[in-house]
C-alpha positions as CSV (number, residue, x, y, z in Angstrom):
1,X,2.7,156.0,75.7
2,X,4.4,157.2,79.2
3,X,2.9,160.1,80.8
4,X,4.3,162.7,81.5
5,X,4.3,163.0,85.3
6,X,6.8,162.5,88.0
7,X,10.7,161.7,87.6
8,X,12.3,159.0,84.9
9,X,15.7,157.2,84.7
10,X,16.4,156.8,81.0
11,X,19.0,154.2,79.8
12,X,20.2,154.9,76.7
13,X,23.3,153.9,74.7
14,X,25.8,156.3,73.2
15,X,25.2,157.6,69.4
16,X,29.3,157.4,68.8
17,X,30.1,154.5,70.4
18,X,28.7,151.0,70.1
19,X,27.5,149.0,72.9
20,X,28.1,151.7,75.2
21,X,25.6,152.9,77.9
22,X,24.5,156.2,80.2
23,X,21.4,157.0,82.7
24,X,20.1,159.9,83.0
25,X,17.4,161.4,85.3
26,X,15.0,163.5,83.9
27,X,11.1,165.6,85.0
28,X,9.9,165.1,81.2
29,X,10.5,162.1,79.2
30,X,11.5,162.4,75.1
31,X,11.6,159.2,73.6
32,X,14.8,159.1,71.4
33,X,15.6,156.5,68.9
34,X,19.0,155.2,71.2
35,X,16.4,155.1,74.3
36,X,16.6,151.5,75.6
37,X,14.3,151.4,79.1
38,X,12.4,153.7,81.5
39,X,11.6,153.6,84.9
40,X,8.8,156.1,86.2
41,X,9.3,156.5,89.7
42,X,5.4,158.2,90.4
43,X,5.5,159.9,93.6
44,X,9.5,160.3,94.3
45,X,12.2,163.1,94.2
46,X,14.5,163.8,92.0
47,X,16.8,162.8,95.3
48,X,15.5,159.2,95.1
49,X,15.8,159.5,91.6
50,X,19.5,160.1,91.5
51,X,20.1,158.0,94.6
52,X,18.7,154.5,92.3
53,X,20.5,155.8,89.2
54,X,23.9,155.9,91.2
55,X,23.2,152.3,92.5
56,X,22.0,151.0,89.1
57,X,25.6,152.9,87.7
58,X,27.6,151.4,90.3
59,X,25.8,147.6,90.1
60,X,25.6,147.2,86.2
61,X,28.3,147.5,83.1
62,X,27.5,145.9,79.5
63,X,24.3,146.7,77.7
64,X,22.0,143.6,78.9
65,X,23.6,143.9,82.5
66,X,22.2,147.1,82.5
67,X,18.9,146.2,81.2
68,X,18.7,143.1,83.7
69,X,19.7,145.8,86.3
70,X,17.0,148.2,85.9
71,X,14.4,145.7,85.8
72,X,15.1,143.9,89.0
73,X,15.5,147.8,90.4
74,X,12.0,148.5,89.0
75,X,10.5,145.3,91.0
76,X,12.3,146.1,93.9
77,X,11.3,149.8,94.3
78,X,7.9,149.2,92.3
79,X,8.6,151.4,89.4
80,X,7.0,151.1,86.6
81,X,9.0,149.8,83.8
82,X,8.8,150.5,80.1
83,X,11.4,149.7,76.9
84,X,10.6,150.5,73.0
85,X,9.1,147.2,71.1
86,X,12.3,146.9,69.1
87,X,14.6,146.7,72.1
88,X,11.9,144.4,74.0
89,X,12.2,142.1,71.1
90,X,16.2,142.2,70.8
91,X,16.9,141.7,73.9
92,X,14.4,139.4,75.2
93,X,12.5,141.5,77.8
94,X,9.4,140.1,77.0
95,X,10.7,136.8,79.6
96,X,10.6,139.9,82.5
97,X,6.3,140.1,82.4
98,X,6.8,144.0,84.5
99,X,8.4,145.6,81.6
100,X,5.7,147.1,79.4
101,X,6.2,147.6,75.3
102,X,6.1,150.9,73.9
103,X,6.4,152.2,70.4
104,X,8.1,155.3,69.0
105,X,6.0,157.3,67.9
């Protein structure tokens, strides 16, 4: 599981409406059943957080855009990179070898 410690940009798609996406920014992660990836940015403010979530807003639209997005942003900035098994299966993250599996719990 993710500790606990330092800032994380949560993708996640909307409960209401299908195939539709928001990022968030937040100092303690809660895994959620809509969750799709997590970047833990270790040692960084919540200004660099918000500063790589407005890029990743800005650069990305569409569900796997998105998810290609934050990858390349977490081998870029060296984040460490994590999405829930069933969304690493679904959409084929395995092929990125950074982003690590995690189950709900």
């Amino acid at each position: 599981m993710v500790e606990d410690k330092g800032w994380f940009i949560v993708l996640s798609t909307l409960n209401s409406v299908k195939k539709q996406t928001y990022i968030s920014v937040s100092k303690t992660l809660v895994l959620k059943h809509n969750t799709l990836l997590i970047l833990k940015l270790k040692h960084y403010r919540k200004i660099k957080a918000n500063e790589v979530l407005v890029s990743w807003m800005k650069s990305s639209r569409g569900v796997y855009n998105r998810l290609k997005r934050g990858v390349e942003l977490s081998l870029k900035n060296n984040f460490q990179c994590y999405a829930p098994a069933k969304y690493y299966k679904k959409y084929g993250l395995k092929k990125f070898k950074y982003v690590k599996k995690i189950r709900h719990s």
